[in-house]
Z-matrix of the N, CA and C atoms (Angstrom, degrees):
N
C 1 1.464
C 2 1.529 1 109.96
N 3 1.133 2 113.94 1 -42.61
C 4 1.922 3 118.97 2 169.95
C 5 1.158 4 103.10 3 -54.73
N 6 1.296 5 113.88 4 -68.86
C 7 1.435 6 110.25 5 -158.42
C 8 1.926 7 110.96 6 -61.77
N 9 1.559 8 107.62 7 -22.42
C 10 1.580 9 99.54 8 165.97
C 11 1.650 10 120.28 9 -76.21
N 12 1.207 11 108.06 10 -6.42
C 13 1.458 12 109.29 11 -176.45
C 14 1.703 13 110.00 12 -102.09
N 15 1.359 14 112.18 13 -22.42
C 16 1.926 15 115.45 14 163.31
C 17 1.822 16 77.18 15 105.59
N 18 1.315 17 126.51 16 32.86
C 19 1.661 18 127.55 17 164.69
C 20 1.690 19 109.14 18 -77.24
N 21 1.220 20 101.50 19 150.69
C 22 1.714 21 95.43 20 167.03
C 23 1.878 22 99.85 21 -93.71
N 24 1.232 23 115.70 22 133.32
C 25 1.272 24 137.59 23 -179.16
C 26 1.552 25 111.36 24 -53.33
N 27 0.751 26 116.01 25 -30.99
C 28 1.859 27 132.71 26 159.60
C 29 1.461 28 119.81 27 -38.67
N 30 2.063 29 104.41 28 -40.16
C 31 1.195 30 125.18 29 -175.00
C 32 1.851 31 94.90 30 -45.17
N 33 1.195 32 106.82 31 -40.23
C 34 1.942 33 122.43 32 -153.76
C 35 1.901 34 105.45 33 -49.44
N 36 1.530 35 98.94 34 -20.35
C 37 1.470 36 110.85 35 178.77
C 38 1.927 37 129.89 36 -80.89
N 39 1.870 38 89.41 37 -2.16
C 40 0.969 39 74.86 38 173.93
C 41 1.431 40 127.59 39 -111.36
N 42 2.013 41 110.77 40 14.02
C 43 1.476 42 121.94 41 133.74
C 44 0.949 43 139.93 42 -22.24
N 45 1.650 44 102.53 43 -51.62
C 46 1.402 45 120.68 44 -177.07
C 47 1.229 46 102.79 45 -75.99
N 48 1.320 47 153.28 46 -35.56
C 49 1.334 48 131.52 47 -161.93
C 50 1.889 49 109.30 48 -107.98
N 51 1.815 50 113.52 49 0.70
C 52 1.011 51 121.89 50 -173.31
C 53 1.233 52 111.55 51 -100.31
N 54 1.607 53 120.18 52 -32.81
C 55 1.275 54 119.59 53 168.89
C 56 1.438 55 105.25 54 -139.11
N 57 1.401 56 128.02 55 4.21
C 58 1.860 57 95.23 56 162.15
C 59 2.067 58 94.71 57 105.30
N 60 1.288 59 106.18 58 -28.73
C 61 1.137 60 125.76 59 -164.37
C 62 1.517 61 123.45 60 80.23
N 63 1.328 62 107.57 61 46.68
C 64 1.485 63 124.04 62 -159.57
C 65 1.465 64 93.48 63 -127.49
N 66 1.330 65 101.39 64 108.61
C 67 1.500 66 105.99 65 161.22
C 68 0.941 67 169.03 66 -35.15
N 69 1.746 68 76.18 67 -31.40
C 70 1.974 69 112.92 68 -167.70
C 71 1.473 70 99.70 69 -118.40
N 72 1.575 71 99.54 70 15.49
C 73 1.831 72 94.53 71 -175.08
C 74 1.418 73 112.20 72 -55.14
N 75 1.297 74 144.95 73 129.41
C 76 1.799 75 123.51 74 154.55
C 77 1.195 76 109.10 75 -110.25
N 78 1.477 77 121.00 76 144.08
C 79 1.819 78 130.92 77 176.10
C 80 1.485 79 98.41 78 -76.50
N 81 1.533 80 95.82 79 155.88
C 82 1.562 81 89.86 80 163.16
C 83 1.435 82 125.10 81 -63.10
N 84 1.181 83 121.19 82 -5.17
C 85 1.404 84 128.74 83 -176.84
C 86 1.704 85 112.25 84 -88.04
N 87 1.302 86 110.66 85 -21.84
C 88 1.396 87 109.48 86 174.27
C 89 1.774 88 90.75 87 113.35
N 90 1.063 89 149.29 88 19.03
C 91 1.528 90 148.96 89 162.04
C 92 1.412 91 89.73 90 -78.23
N 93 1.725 92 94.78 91 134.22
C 94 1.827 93 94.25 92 175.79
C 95 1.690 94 98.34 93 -144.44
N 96 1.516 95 107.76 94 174.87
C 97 1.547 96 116.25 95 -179.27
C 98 1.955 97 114.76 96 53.08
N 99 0.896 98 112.48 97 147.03
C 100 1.548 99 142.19 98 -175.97
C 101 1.100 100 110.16 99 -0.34
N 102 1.718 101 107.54 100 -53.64
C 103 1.397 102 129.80 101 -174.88
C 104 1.905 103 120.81 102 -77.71
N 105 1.409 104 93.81 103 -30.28
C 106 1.444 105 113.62 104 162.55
C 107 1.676 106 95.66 105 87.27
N 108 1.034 107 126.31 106 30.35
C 109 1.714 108 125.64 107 -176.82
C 110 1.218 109 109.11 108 -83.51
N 111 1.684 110 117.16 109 147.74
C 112 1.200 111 120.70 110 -149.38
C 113 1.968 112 72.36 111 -99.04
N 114 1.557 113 92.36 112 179.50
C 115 1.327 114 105.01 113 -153.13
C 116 1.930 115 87.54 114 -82.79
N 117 1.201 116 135.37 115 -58.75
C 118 1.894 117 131.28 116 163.85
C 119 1.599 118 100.36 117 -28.92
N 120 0.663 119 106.75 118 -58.28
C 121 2.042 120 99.14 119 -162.07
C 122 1.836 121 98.29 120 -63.16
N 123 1.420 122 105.37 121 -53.74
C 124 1.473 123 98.75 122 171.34
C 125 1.410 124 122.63 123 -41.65
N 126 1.170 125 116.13 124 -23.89
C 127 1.205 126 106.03 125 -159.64
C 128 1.455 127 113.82 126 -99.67
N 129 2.018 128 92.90 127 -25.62
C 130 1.808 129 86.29 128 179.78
C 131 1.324 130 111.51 129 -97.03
N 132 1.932 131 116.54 130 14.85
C 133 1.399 132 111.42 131 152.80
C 134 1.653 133 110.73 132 -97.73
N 135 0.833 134 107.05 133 54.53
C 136 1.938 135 117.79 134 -169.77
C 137 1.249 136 138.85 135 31.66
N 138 1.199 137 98.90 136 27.42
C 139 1.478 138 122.51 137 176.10
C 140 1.535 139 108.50 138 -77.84
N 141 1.601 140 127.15 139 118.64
C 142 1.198 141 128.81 140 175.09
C 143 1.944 142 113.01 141 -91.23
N 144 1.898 143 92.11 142 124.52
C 145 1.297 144 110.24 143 -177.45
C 146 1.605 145 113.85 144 -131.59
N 147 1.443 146 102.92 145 112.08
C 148 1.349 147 98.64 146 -167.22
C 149 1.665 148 97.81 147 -150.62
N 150 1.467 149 123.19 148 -167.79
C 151 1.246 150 114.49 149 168.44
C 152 1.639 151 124.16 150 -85.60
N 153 1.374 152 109.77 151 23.37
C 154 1.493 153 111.77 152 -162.08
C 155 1.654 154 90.75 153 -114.43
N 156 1.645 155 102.52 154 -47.38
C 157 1.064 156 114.62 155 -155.76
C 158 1.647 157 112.39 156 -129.91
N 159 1.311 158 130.80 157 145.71
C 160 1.544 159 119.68 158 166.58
C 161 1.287 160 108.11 159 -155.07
N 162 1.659 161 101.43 160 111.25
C 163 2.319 162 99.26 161 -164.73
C 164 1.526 163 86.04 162 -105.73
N 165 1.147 164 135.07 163 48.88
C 166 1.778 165 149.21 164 128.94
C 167 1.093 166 85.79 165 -59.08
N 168 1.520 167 163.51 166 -74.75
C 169 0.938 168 166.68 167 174.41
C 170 1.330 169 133.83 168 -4.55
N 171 1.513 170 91.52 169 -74.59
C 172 1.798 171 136.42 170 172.11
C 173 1.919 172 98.15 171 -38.12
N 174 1.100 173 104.80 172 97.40
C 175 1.805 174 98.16 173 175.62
C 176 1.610 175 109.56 174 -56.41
N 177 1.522 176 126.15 175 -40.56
C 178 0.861 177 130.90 176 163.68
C 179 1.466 178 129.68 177 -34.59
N 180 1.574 179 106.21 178 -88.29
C 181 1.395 180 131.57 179 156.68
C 182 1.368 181 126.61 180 -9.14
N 183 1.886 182 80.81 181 -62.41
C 184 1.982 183 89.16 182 -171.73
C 185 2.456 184 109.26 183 -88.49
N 186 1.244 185 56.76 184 -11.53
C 187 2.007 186 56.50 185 178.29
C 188 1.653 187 103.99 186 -91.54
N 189 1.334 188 120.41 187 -2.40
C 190 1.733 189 122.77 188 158.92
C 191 1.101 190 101.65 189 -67.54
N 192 1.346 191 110.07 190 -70.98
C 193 1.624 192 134.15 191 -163.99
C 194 1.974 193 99.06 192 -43.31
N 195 1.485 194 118.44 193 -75.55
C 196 1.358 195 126.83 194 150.21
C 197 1.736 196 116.83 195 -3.58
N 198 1.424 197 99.68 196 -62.64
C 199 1.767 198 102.14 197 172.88
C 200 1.502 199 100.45 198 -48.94
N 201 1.286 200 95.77 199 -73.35
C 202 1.340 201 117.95 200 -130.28
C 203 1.872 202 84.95 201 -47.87
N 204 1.524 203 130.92 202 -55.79
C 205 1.183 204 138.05 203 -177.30
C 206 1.662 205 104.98 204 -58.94
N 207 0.847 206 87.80 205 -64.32
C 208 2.130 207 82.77 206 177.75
C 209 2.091 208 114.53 207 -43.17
N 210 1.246 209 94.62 208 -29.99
C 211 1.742 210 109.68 209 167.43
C 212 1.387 211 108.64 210 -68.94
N 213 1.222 212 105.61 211 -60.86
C 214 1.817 213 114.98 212 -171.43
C 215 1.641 214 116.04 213 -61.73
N 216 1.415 215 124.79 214 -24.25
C 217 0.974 216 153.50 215 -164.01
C 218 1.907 217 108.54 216 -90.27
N 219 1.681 218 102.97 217 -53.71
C 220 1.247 219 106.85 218 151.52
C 221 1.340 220 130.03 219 -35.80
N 222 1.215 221 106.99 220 -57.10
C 223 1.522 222 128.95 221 -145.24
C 224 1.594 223 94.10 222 -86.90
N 225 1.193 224 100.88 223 -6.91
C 226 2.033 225 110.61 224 -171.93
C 227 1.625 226 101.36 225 -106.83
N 228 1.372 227 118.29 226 -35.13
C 229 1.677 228 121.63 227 -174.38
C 230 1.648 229 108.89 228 -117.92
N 231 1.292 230 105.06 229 -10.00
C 232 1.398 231 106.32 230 -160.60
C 233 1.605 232 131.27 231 -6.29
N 234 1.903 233 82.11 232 80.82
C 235 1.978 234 106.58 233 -170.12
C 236 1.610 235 89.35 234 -156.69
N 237 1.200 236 120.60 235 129.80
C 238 1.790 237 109.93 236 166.70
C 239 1.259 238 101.56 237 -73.13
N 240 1.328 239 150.43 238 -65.02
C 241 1.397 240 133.27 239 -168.37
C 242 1.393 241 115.11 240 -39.99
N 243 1.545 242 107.71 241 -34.43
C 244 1.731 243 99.14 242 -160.15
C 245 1.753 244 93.31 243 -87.25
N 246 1.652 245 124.07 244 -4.51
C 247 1.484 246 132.50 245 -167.32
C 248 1.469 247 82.23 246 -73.65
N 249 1.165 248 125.58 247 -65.55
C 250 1.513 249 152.19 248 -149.29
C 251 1.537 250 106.91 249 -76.81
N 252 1.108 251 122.77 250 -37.67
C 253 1.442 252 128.88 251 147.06
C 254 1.230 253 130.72 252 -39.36
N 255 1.911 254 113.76 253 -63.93
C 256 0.972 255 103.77 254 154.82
C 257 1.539 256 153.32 255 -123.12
N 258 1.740 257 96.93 256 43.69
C 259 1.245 258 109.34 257 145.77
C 260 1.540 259 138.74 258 -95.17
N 261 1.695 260 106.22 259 19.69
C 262 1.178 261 127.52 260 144.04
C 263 1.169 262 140.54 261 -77.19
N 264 1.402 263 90.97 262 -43.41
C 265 1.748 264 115.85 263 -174.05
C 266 1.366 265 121.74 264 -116.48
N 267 1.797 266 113.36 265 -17.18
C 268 1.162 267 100.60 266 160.34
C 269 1.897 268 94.86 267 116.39
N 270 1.124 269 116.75 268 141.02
C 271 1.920 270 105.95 269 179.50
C 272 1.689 271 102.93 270 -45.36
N 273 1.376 272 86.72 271 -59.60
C 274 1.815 273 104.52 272 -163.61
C 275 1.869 274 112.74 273 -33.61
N 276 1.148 275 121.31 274 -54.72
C 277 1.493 276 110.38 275 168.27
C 278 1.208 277 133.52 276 -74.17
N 279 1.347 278 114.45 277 -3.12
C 280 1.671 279 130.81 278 -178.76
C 281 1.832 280 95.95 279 -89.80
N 282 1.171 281 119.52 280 -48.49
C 283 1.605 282 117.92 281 -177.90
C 284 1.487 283 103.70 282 -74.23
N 285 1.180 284 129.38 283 -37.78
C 286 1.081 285 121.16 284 164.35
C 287 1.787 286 136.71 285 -46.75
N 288 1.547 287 95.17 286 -36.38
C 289 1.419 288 128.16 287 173.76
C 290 1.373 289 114.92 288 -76.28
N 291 1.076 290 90.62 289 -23.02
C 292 2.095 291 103.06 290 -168.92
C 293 2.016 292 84.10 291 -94.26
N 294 1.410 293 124.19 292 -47.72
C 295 1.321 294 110.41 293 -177.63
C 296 1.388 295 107.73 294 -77.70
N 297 0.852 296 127.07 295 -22.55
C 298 1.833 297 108.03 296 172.73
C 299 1.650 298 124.03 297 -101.50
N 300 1.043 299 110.20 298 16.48
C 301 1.281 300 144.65 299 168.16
C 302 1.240 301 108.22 300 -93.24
N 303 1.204 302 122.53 301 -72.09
C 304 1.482 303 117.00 302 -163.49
C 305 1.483 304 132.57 303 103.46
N 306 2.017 305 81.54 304 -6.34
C 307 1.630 306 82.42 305 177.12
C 308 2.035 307 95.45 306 -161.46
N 309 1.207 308 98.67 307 -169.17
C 310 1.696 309 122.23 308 -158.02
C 311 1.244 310 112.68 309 -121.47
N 312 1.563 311 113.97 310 14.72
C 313 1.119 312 119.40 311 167.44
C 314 1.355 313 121.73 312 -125.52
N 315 1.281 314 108.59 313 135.65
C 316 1.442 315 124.52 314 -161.71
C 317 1.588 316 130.28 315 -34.87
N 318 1.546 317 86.89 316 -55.02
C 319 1.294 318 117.64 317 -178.69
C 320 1.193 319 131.32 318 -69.81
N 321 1.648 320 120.92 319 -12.84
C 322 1.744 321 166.10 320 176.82
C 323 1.321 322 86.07 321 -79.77
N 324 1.637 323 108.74 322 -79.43
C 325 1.840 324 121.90 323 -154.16
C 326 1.268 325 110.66 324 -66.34
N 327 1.461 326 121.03 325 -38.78
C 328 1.621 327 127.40 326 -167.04
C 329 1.463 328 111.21 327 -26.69
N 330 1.095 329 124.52 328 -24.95
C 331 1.659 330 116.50 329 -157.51
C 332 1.209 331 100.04 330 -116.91
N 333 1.664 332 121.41 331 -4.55
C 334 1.473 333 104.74 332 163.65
C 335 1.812 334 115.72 333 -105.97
N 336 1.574 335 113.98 334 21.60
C 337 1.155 336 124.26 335 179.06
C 338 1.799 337 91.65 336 -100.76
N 339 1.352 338 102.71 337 166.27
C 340 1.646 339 117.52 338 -176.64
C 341 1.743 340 93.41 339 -62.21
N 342 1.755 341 106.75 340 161.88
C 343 1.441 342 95.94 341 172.03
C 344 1.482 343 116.11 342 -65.80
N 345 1.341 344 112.41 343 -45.20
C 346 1.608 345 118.90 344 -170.77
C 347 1.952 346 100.96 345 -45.47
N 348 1.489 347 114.35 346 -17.69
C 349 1.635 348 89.18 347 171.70
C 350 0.949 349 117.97 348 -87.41
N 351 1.321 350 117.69 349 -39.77
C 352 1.341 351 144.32 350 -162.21
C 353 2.157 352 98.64 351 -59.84
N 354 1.738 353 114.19 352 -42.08
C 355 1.061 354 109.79 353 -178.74
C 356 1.954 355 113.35 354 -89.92
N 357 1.450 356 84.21 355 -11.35
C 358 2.109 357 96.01 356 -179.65
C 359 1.257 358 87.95 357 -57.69
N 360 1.488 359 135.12 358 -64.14
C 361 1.243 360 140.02 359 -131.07
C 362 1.577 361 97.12 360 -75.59
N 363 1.353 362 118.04 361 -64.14
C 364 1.390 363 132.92 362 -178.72
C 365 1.500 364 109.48 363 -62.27
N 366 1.466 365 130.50 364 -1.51
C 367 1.346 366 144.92 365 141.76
C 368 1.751 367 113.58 366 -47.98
N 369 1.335 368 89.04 367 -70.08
C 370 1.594 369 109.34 368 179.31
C 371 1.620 370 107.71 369 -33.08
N 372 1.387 371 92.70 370 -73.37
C 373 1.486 372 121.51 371 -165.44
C 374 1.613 373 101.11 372 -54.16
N 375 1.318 374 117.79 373 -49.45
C 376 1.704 375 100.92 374 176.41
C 377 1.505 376 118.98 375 -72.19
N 378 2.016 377 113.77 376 -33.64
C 379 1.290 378 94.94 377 167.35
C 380 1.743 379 133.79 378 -69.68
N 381 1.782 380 120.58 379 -13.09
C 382 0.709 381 114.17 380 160.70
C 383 1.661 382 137.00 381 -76.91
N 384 1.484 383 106.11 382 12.80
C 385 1.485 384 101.24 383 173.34
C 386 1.536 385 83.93 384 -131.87
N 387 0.906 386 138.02 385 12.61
C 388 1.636 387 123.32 386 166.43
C 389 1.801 388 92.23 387 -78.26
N 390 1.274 389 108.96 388 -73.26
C 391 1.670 390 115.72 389 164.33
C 392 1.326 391 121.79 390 -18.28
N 393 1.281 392 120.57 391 -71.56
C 394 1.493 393 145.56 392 -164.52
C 395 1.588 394 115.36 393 -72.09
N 396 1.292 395 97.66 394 -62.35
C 397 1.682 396 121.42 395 175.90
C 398 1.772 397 104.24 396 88.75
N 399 1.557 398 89.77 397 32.36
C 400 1.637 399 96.96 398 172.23
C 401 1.484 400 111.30 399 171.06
N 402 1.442 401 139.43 400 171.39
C 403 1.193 402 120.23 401 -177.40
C 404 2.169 403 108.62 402 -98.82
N 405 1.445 404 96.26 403 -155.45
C 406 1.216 405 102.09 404 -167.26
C 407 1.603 406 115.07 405 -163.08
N 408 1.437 407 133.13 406 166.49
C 409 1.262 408 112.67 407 -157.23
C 410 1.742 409 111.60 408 -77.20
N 411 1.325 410 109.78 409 25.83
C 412 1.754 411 128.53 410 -153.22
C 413 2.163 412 77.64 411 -113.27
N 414 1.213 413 108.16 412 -57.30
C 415 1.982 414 106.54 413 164.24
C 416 0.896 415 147.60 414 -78.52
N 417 1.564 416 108.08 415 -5.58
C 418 1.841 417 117.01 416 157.27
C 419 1.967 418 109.08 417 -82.61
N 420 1.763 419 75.23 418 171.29
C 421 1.666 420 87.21 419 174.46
C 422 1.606 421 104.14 420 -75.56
N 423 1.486 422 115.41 421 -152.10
C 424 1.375 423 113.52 422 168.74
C 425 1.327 424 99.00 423 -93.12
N 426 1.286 425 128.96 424 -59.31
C 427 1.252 426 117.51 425 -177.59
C 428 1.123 427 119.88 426 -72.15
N 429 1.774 428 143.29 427 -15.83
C 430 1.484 429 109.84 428 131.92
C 431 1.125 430 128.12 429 -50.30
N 432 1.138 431 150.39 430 -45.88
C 433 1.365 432 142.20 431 179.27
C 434 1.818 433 103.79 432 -51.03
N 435 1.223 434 100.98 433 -53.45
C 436 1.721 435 90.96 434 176.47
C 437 1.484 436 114.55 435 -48.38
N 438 1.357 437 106.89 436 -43.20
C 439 1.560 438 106.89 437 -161.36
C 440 2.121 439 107.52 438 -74.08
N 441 1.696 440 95.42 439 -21.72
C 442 1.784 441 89.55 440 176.58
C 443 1.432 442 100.59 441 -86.08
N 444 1.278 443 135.56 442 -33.15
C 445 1.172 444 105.16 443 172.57
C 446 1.390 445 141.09 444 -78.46
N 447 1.317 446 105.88 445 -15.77
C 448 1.726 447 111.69 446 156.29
C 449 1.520 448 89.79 447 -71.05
N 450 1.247 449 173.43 448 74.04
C 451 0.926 450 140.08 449 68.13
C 452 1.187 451 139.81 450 -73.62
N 453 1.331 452 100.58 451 -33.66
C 454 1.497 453 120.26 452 166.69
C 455 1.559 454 110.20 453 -56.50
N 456 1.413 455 110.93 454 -89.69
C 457 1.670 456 115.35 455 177.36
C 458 1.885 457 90.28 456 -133.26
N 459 1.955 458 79.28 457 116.92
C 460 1.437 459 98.24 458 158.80
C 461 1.330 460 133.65 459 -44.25
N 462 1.523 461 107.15 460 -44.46
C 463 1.537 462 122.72 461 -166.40
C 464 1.674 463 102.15 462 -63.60
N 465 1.192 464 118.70 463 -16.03
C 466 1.234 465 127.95 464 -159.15
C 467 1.853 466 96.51 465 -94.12
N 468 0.939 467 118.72 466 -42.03
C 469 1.133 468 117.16 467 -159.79
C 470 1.732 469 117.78 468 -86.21
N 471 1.721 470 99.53 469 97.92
C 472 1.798 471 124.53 470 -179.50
C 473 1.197 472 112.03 471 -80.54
N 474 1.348 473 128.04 472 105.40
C 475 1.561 474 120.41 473 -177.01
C 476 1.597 475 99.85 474 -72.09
């Protein structure tokens, strides 16, 4: 499902640290299934949540839905930390964080986001190298990621 949406496959780790890989997980906040989506966001990625039915559930379903927002989210911060930021917390405290900060990098803003992002993120980041046994362009900033791939192959690297 990542790889049809242009996701880095890495994204898949942050199931694991949102629900355990439990389907039927619910937050106290009302975030439910794998992906942990609150029951509004499910819905305006077309996921049906109601009392009949809830494809938060659906491993399938809700790991589209998951893309499809982890994509949209990109395409709004284009940084995985700040994606992962605020698909914890939501845009609204990440721009907030980015204005009293002063800046767009994670590692700057972290302390003016709630703790629960600030520790989601650093969740991520250890389960993706517990997994991995190293990171990936899903654990750099943007401009680390710019800066390894101009090292790697220049030609590659689109500011």
């Amino acid at each position: 499902v990542f790889n049809k949406f242009g996701l880095p496959v890495e994204l898949k780790y942050l199931a694991v640290i949102e629900s355990g890989l439990n389907a039927y997980a619910v937050s106290p906040v009302g975030a439910a299934g794998p992906w942990q989506l609150m029951p509004r966001t499910a819905q305006i990625l077309g996921l049906k949540v109601n009392a009949k039915n809830d494809e938060r559930t659906h491993y399938t379903k809700s790991t589209k839905a998951a893309a499809i927002y982890l994509r949209d989210l990109y395409t709004e911060f284009g940084d995985w930390l700040l994606v992962l930021a605020a698909y914890n917390s939501g845009p609204g405290p990440v721009y907030q964080a980015m204005r009293k900060s002063g800046s767009k990098n994670f590692w700057k803003l972290q302390y003016n986001l709630p703790a629960e992002s600030r520790n989601h993120e650093k969740k991520f980041i250890a389960t993706h190298y517990y997994f991995e046994g190293n990171g990936s362009i899903a654990t750099l900033t943007k401009a680390e990621g710019l800066a390894y791939i101009q090292s790697v192959s220049p030609e590659l690297a689109v500011r």
